[in-house]
C-alpha positions as CSV (number, residue, x, y, z in Angstrom):
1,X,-65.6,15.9,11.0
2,X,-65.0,12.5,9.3
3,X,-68.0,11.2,10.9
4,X,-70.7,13.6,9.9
5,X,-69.5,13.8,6.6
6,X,-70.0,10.3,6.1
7,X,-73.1,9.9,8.1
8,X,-75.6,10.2,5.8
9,X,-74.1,7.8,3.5
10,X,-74.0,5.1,5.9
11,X,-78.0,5.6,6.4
12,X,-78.3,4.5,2.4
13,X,-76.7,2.2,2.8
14,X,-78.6,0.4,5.4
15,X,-81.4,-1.1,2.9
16,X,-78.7,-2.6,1.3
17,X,-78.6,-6.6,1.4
18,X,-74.7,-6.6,1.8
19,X,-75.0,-3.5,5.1
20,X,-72.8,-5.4,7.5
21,X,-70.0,-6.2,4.9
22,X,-70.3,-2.5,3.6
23,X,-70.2,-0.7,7.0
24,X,-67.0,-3.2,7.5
25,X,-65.5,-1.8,4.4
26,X,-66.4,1.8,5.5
27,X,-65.0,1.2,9.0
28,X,-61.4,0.4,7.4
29,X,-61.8,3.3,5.5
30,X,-62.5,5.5,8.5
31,X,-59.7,4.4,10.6
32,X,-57.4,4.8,8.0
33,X,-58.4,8.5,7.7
34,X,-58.7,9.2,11.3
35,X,-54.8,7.6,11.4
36,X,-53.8,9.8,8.9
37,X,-55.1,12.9,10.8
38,X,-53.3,12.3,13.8
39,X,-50.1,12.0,11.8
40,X,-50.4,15.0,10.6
41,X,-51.4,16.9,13.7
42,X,-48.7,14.8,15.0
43,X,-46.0,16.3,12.7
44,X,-47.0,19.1,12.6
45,X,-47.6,19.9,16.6
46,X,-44.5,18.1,17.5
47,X,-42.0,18.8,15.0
48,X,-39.2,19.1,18.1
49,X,-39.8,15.5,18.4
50,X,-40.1,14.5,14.9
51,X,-36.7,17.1,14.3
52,X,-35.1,14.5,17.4
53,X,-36.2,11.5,15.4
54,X,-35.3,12.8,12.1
55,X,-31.7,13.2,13.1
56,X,-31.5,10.3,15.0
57,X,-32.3,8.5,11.4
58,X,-29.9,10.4,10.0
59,X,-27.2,9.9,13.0
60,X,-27.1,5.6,11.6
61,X,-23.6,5.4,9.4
62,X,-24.1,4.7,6.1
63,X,-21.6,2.4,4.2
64,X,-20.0,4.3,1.9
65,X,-19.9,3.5,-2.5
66,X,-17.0,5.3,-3.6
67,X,-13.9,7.2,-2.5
68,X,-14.1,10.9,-2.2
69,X,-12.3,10.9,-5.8
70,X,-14.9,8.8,-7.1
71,X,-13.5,5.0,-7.7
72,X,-15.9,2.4,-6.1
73,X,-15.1,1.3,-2.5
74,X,-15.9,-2.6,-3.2
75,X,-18.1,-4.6,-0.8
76,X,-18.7,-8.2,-2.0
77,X,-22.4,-8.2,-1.6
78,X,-23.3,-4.8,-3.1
79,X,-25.4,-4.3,-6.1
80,X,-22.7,-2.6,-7.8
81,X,-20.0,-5.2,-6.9
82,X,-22.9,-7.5,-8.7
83,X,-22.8,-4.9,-11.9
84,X,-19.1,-5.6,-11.9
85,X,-19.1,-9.4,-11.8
86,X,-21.7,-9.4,-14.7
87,X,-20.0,-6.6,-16.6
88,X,-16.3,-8.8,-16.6
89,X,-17.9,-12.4,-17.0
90,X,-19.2,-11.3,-20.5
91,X,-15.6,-10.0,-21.1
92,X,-13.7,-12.4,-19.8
93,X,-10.0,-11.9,-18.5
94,X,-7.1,-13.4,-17.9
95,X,-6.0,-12.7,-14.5
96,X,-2.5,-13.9,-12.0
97,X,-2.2,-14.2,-8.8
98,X,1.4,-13.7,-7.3
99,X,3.0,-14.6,-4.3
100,X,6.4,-14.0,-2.6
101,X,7.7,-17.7,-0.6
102,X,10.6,-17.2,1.4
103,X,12.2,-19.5,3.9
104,X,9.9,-21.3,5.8
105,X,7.0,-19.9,4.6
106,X,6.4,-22.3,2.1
107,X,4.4,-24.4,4.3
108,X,1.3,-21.6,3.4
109,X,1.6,-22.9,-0.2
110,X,-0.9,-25.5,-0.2
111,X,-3.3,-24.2,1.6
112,X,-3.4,-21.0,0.2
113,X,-3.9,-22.6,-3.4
114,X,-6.5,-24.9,-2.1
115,X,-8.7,-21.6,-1.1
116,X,-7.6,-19.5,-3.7
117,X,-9.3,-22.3,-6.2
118,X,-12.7,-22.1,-4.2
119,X,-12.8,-18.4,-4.1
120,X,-10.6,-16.4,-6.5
121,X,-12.0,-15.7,-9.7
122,X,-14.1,-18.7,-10.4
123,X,-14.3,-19.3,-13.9
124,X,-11.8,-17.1,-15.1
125,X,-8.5,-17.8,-16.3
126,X,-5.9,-17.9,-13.6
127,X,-2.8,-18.4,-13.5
128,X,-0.5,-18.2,-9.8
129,X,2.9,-17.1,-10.2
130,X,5.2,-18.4,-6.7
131,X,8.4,-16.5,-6.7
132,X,10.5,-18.7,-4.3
133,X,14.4,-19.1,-3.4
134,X,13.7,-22.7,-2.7
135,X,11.7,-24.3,-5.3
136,X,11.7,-28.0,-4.3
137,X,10.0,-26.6,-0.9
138,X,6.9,-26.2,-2.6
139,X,6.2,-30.0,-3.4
140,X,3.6,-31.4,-3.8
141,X,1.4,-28.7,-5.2
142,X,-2.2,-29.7,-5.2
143,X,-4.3,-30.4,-8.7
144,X,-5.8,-27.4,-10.2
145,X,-9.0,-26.9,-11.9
146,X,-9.7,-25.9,-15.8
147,X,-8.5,-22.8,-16.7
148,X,-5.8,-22.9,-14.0
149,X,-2.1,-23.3,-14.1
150,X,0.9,-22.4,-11.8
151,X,4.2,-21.3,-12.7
152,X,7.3,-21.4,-10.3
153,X,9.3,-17.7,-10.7
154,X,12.6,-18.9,-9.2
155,X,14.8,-15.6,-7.4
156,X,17.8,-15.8,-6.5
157,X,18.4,-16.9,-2.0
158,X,17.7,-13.6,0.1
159,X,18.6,-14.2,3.6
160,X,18.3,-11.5,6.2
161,X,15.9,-9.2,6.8
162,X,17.6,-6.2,4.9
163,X,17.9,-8.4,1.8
164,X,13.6,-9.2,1.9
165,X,12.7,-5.2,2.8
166,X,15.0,-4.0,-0.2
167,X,14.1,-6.3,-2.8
168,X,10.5,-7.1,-2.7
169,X,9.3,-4.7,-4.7
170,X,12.0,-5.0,-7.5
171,X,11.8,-8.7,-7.3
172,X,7.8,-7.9,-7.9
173,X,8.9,-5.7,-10.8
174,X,11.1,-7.8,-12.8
175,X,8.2,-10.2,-12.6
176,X,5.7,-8.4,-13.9
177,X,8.4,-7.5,-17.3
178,X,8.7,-11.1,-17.7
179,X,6.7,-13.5,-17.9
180,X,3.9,-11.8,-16.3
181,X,3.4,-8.7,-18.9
182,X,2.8,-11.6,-21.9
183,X,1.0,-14.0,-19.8
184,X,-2.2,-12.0,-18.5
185,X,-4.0,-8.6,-18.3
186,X,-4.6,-8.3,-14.3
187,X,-2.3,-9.0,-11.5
188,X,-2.6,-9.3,-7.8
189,X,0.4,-9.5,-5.3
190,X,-0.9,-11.1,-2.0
191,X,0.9,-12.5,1.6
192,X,0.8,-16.6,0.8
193,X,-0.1,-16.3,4.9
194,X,-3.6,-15.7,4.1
195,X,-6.7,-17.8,3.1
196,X,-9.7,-17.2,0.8
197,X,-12.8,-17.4,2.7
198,X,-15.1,-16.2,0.5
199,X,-15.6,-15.4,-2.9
200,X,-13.7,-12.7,-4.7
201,X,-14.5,-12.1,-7.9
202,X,-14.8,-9.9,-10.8
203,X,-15.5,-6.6,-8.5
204,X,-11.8,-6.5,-7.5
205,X,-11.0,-6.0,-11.1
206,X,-9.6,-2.1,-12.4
207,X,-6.7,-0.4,-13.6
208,X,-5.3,0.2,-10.0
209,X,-6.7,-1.8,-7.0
210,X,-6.0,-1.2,-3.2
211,X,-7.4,-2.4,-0.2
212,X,-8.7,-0.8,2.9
213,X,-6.2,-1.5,6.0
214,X,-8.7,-3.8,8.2
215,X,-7.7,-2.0,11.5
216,X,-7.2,1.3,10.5
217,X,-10.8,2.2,8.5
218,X,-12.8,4.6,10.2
219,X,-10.1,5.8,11.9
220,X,-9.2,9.1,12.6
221,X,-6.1,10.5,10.0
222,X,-3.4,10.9,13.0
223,X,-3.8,7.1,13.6
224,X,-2.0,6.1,10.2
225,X,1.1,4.6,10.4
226,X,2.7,6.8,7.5
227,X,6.3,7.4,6.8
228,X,6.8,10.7,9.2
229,X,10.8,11.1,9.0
230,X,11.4,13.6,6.2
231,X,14.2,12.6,5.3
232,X,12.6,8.8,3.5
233,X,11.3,8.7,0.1
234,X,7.9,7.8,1.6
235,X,7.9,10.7,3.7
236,X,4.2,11.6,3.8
237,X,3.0,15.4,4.7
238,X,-0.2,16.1,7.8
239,X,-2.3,17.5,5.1
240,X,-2.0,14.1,2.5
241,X,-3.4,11.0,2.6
242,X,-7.4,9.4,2.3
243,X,-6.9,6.1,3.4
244,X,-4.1,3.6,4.9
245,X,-3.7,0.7,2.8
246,X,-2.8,-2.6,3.6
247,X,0.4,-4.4,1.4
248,X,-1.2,-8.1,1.7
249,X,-3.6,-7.7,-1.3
250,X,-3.7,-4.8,-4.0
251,X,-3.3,-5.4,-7.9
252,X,-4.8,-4.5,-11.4
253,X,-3.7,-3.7,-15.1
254,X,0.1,-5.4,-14.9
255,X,1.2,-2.0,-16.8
256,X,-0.3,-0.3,-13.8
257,X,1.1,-2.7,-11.4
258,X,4.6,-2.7,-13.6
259,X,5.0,1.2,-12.8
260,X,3.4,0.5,-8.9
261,X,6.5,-1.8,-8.2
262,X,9.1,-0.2,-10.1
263,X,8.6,3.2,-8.8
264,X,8.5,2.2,-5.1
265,X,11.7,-0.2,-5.9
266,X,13.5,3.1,-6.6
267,X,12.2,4.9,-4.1
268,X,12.9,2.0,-1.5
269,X,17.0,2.2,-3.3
270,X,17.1,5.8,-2.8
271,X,16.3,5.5,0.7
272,X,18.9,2.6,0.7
273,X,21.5,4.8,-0.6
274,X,20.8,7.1,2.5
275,X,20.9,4.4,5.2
276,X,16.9,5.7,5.7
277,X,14.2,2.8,6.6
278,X,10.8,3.4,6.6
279,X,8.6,2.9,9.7
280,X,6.3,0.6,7.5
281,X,8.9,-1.4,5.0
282,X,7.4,-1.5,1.1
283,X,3.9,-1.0,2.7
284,X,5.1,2.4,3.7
285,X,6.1,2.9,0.1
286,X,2.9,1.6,-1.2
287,X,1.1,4.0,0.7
288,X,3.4,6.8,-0.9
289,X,2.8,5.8,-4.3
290,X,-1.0,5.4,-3.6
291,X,-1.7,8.7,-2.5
292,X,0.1,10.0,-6.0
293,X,-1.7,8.2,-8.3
294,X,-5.1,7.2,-6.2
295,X,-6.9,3.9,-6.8
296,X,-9.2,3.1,-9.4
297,X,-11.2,0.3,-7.1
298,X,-10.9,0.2,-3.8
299,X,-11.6,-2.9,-1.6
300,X,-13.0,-3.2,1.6
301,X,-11.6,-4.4,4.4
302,X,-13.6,-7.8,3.9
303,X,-10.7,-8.8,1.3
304,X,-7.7,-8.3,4.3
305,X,-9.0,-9.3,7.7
306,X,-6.3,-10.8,9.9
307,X,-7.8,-13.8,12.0
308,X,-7.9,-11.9,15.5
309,X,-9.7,-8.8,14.1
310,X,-13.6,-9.0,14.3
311,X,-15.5,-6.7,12.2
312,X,-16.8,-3.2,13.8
313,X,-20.1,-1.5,13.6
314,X,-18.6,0.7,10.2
315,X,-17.9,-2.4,7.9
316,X,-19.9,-5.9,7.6
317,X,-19.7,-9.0,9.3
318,X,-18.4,-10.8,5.8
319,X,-14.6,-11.7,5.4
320,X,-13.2,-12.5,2.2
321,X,-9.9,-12.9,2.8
322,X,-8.4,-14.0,6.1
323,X,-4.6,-13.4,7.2
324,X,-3.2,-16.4,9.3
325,X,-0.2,-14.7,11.2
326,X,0.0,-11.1,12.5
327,X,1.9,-8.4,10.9
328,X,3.0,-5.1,11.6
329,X,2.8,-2.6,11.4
330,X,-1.3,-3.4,12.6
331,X,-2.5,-0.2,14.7
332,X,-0.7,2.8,14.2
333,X,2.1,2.2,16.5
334,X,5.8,3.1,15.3
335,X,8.4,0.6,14.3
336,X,11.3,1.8,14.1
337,X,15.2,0.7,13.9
338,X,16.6,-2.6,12.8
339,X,14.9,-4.9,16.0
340,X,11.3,-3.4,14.8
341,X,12.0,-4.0,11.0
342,X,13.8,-7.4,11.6
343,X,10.6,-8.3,13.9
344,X,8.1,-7.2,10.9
345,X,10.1,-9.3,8.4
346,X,10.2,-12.4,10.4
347,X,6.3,-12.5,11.0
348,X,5.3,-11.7,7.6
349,X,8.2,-14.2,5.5
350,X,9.1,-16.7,8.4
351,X,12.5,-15.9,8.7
352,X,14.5,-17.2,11.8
């Protein structure tokens, strides 16, 4: 039909001096419409084809933006984690970084610094806080850039493993009262075994910041390793809980993160008082106080990745934040009784 329409027109145009280059022009023309008719018969006389390669499409996951309560699921390369760095470097903040060095953990010191100076917050104010029981172990620190500064938070010895599960969170707490709560607006508690390996900036920033348990997103709800005695304060119920989070990096507003650690230090004493320990330790309790008050910002697994976990098809190949020793609980798997929590303990602080 194309061609006898435009038949005529083509005979005109054959006195003209420029024929070949206009019967090229018409050429392109008439391929294009000829392509666009067998599209549409296409479409329209296959459309159980086109349905199978509709869903297909539709069958690729799609990384998700937000939580199913709204807050932003961070990923480091997204345009919105983009809107977030620009939106807080025309604020500016002053932010802290705490860690927890017992025994002979504090070999992690120095290279923890050393990466947490290329990657965390460039060009904000930072300052680390160490909380240690041996503070000559930490020498020599290394030398720290403008706009950086490290304070030693002495605690008093806590050998054993019961000592460390019971008194993390308070020692967190008391932390955050003073100095910290004077000091800066943001804090973040993270494992001094892990490594900055790429940037993370101004998108981790909210009021309350959790992260995305590497090995347990995408995973199906009965995989996560949540408190399931009744009888603990972090007893968590079939119907509850969105995510797993991990304990090695979450932070935010420090009277956020003030209420955070206090509440789980009295749920982790209640317990106590009942001769109850959770599967999990305080990341059991974490997960407890997470699914009462939900995140503001959550991260993506990029910003907890321990080394011998390689990314899978659901999250990108980018790791922020890289753990150096495994911890547990990793996969789901129960730990339970004084051998699984004194096993935990001594992986995560380096206790002998």
């Amino acid at each position: 039909m194309c061609v006898y329409v435009c038949l005529p027109f083509t005979q005109e145009l054959s006195g003209w001096p420029d024929y070949n280059w206009s019967c090229t022009v018409f050429s392109c023309l008439l391929s294009f419409v000829i392509h666009m008719e067998a599209f549409i018969i296409y479409s329209s006389c296959s459309s159980n084809k086109f349905s199978y390669m509709m869903v297909v499409k539709a069958a690729v996951p799609q990384t998700p933006m937000e939580t199913p309560w709204g807050a932003p699921l961070v990923w480091g390369n997204a345009r919105n984690s983009a809107w977030r760095r620009a939106k807080f470097v025309q604020q500016g903040i002053r932010a802290g970084l705490l860690v927890l060095v017992v025994g002979s953990y504090s070999h992690f010191v120095r290279g923890f610094l050393t990466s947490a100076e290329l990657y965390f917050l460039p060009g904000q104010m930072v300052t680390y806080y160490i909380l240690t029981d041996s503070p000559h172990s930490l020498d020599p620190l290394i030398e720290l850039g403008p706009q950086r500064q490290l304070k030693v938070v002495p605690v008093a010895e806590l050998p054993g493993w019961d000592r460390l599960a019971h008194r993390r969170m308070a020692l967190l707490a008391d932390a955050i009262r003073n100095p910290i709560s004077s000091e800066v607006e943001f804090i973040f508690c993270a494992d001094i075994d892990q490594k900055f390996v790429g940037p993370v900036g101004e998108e981790i920033l909210g009021d309350l910041v959790a992260t995305l348990h590497p090995e347990l997103y995408g995973m199906p709800r009965n995989t996560f390793p949540y408190e399931v005695e009744d009888v603990s304060s972090a007893y968590v119920e079939e119907d509850e809980g969105d995510y797993y989070y991990t304990s090695e990096l979450y932070g935010g507003l420090v009277s956020e993160m003030y209420r955070l650690a206090r509440t789980c230090s009295l749920l982790i004493l209640q317990d106590l008082e009942n001769k109850v320990v959770a599967r999990g330790l305080e990341e059991s309790y974490l997960n407890r106080y997470l699914i009462d008050h939900r995140p503001t910002c959550v991260l993506s697994p990029e910003y907890s990745c321990p080394g011998d976990t390689a990314p899978t098809a659901l999250w990108s190949a980018v790791i922020r934040v890289n753990s150096v020793t495994a911890h547990f609980p990793c996969s789901g798997q129960s730990l339970t009784g004084k051998a699984a929590v004194s096993r935990s303990l001594n992986a995560r602080w380096g206790q002998n």
